[in-house]
Backbone as CSV, one residue per row, in Angstrom:
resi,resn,N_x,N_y,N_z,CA_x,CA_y,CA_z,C_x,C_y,C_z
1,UNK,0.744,45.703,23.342,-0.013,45.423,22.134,-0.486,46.747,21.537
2,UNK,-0.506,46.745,20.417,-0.757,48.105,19.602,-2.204,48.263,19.320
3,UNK,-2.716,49.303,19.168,-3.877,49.029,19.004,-4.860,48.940,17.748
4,UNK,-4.016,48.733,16.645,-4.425,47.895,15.283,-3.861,46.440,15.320
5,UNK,-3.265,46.011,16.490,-3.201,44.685,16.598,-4.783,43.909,17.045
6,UNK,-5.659,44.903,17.624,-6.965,44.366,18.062,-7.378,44.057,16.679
7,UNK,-7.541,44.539,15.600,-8.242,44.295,14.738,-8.129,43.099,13.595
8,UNK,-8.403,42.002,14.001,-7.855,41.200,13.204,-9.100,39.897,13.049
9,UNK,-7.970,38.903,12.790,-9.260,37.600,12.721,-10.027,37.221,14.644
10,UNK,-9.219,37.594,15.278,-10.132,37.211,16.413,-10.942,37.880,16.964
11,UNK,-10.821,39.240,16.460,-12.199,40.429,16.389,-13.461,39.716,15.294
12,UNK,-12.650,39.513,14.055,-13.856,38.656,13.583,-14.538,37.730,13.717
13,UNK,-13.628,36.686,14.604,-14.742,35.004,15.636,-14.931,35.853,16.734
14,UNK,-14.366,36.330,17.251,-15.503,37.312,18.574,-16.472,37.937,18.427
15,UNK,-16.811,39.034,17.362,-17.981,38.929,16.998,-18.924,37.735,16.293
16,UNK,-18.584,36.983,15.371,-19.390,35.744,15.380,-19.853,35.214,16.645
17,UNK,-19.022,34.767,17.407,-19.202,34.304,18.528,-20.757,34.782,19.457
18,UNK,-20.141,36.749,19.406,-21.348,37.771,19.479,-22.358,37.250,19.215
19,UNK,-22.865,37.014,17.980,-24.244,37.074,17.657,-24.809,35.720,18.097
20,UNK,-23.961,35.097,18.123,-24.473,33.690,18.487,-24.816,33.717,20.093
21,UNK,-23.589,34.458,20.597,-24.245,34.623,22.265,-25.546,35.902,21.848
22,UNK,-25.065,36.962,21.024,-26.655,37.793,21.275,-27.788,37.387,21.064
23,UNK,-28.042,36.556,20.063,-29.214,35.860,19.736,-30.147,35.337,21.033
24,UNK,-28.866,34.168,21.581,-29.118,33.434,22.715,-29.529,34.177,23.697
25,UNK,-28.666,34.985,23.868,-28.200,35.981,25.461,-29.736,37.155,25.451
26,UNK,-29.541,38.042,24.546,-30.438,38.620,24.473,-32.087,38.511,24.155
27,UNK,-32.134,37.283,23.227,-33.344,36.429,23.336,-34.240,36.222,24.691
28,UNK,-33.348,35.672,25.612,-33.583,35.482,26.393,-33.966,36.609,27.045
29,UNK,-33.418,37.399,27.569,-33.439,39.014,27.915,-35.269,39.504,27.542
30,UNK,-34.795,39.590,26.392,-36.209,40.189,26.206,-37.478,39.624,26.101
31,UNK,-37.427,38.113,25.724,-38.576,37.330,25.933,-38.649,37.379,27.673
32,UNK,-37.886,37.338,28.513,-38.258,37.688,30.133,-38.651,38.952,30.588
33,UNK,-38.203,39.811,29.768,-38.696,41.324,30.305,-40.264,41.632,29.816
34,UNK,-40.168,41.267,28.079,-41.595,41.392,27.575,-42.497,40.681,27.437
35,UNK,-42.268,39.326,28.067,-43.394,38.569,27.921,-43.852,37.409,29.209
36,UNK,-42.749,37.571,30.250,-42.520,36.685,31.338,-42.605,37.743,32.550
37,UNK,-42.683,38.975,31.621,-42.462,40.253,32.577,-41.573,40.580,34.222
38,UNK,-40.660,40.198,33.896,-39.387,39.902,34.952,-38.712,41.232,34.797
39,UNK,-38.335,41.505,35.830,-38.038,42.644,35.610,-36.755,43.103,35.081
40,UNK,-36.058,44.611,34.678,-34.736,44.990,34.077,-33.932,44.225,34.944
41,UNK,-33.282,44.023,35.821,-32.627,43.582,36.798,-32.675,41.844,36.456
42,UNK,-33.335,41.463,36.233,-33.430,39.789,36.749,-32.930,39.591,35.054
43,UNK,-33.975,40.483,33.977,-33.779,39.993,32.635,-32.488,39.934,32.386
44,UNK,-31.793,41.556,32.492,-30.499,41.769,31.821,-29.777,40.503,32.455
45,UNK,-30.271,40.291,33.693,-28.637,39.105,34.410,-29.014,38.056,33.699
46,UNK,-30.413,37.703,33.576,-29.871,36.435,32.570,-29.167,36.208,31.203
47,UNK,-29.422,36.999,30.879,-28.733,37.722,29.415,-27.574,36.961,29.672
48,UNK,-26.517,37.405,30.678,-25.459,37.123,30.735,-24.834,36.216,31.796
49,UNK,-26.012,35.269,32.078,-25.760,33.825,32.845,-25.395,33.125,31.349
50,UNK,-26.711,33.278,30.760,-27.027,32.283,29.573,-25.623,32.853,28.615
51,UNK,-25.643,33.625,28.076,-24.811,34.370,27.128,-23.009,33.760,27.518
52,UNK,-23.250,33.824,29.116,-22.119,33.817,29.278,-20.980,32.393,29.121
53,UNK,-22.017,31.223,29.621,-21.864,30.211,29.515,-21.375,30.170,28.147
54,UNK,-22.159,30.332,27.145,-21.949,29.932,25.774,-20.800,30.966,25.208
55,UNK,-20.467,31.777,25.610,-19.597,32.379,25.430,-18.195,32.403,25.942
56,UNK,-18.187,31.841,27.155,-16.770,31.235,27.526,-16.480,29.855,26.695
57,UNK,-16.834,29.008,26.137,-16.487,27.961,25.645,-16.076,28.089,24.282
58,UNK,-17.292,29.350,23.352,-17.163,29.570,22.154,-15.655,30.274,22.174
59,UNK,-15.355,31.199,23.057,-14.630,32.427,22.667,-13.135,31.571,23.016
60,UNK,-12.779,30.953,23.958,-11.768,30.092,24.482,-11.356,29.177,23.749
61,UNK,-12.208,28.318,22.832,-11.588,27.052,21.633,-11.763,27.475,20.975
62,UNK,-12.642,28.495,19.965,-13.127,28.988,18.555,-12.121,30.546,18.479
63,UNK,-11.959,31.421,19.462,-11.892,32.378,19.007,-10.078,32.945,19.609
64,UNK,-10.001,32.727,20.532,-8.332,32.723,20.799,-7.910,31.371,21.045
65,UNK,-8.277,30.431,20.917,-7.848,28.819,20.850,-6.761,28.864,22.127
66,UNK,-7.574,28.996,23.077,-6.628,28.451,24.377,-7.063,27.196,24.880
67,UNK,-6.081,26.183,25.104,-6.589,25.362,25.850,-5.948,25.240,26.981
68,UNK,-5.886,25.838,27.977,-5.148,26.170,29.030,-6.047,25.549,29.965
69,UNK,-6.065,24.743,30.930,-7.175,24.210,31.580,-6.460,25.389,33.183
70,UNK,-7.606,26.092,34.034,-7.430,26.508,35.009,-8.106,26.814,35.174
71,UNK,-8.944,27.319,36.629,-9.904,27.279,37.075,-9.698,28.698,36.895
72,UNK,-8.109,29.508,37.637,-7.966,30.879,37.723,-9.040,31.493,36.261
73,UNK,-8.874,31.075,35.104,-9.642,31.577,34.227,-10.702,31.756,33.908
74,UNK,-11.311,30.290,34.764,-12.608,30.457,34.994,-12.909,31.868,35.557
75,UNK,-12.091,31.966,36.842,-12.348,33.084,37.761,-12.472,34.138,37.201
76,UNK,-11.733,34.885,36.239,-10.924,36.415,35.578,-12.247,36.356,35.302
77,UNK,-12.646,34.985,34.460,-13.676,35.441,33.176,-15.345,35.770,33.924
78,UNK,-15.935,35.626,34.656,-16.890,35.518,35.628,-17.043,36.860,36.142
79,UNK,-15.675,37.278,37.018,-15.244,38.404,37.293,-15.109,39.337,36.228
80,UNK,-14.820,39.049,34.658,-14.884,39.982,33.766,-16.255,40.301,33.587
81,UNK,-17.468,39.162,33.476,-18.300,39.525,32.901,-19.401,40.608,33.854
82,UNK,-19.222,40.068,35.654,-19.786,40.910,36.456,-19.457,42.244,36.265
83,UNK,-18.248,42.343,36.090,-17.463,44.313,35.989,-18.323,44.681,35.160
84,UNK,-17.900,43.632,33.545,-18.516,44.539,32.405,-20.060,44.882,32.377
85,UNK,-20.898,43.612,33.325,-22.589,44.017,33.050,-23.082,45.165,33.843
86,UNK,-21.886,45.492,35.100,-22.424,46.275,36.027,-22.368,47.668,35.383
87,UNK,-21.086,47.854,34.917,-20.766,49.053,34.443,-21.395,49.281,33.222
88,UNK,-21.589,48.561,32.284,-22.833,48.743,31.020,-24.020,49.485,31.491
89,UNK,-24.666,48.285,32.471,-25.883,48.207,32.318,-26.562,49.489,33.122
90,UNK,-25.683,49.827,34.400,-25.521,50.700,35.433,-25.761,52.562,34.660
91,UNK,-24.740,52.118,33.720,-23.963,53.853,32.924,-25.411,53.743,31.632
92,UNK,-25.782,52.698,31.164,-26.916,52.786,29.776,-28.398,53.187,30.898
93,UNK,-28.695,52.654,31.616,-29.700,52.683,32.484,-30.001,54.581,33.151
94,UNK,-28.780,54.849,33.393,-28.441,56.005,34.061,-29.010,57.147,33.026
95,UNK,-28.157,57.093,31.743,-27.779,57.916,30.353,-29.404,57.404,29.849
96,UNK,-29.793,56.525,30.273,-31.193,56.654,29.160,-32.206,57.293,29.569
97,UNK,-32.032,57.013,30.991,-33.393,57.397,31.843,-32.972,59.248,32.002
98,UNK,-31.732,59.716,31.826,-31.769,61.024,31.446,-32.338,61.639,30.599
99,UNK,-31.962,60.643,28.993,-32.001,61.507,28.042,-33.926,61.403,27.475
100,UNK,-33.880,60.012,27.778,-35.225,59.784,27.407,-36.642,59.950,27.863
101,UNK,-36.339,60.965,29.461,-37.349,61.188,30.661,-38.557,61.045,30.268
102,UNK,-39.081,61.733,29.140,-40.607,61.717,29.093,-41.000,60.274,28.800
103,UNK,-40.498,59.420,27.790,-40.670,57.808,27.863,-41.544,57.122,29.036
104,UNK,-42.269,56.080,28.379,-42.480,55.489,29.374,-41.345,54.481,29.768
105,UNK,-41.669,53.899,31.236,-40.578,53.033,31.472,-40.207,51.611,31.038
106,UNK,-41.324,51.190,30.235,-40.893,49.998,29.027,-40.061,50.496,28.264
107,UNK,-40.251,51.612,27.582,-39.251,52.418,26.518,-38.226,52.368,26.574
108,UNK,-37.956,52.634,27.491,-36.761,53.591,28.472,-35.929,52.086,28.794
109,UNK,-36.504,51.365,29.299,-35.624,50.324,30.230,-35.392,49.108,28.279
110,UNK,-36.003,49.159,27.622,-35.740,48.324,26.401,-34.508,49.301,25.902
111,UNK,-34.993,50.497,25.619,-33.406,51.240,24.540,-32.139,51.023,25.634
112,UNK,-32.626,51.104,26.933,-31.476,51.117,28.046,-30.349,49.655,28.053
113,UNK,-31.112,48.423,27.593,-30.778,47.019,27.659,-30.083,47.117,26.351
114,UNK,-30.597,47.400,25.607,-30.320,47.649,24.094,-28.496,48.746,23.936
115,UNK,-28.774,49.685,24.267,-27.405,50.245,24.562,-26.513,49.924,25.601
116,UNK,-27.147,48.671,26.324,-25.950,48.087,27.610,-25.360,46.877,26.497
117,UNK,-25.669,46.464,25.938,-25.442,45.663,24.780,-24.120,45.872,24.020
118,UNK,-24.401,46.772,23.554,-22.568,47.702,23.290,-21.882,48.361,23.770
119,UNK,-22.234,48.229,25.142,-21.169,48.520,25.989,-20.325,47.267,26.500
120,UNK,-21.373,46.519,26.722,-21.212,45.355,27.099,-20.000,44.854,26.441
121,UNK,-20.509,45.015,24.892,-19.860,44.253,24.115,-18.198,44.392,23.657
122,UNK,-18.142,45.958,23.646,-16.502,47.049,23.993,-16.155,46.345,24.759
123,UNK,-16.172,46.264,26.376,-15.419,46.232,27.583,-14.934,44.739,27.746
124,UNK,-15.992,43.620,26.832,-16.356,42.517,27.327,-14.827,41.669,26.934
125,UNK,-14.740,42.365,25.264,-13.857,41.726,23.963,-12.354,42.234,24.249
126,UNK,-12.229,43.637,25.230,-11.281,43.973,25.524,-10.752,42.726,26.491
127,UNK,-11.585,42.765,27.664,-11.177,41.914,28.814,-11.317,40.446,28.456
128,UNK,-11.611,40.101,27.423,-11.151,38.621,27.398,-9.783,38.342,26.690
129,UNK,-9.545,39.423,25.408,-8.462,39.435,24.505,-7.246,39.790,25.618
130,UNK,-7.088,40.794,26.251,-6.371,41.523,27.075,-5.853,39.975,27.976
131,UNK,-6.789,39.956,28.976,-6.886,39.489,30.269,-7.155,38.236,30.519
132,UNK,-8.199,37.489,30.063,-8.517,36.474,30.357,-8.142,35.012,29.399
133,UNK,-8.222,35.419,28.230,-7.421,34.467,27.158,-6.095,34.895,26.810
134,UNK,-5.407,35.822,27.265,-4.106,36.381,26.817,-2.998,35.186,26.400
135,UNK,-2.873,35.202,25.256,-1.500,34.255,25.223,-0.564,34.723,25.290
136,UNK,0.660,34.381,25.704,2.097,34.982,25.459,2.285,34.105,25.112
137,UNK,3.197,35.834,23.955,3.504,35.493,22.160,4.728,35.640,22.472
């Protein structure tokens, strides 16, 4: 696949899709970190319990229209989303708490969630388009 083949209408329902899981996903996130006071760790994962749910169903009938029933996909996709939150959240967490040292650690751990967000969101759209919804064309 070329890589102006990514750019098309299912970049555009994948991001729709996006905001509808960010709203949800991240809503959640931060009403637990800032107001349920749960910590970076527990918030971000729900982010993407909740997010994720709604996002395998949206992205699978709405956005590459597979209806492929298999569990294996279940699997990829689960397994996609653990890789992608670890490595986001892991590399934004790392890179913030560098750059942003003097911060306090509300600061620090909000811009950190906040830039795991688009990382998230790169690795996430690759590995479902790629890997987990792939049709052969």
């Amino acid at each position: 696949m070329k890589i102006t083949e990514l750019f098309d209408l299912k970049l555009l329902k994948f991001l729709i899709v996006g905001v509808i899981n960010t709203i949800v996903g991240a809503g959640t996130m931060f009403l637990l970190y800032n107001l349920a006071h749960c910590n970076y760790w527990l918030s971000s994962s729900c982010n993407y319990i909740v997010g994720g749910i709604c996002s395998y169903f949206l992205n699978k009938y709405f956005t590459f229209k597979n209806h492929k029933k298999s569990f294996g996909q279940i699997i990829k996709f689960v397994v996609l989303l653990v890789i992608c939150y670890l490595i986001a959240y892991v590399l934004a967490k790392y890179f913030i708490y560098l750059i942003f040292s003097s911060q306090s650690v509300k600061i620090k751990d909000n811009i950190a969630m906040l830039t795991g967000e688009f990382l998230y969101l790169a690795m996430n759209y690759l590995g479902q388009r790629l890997v987990v919804f792939k049709n052969k064309e």
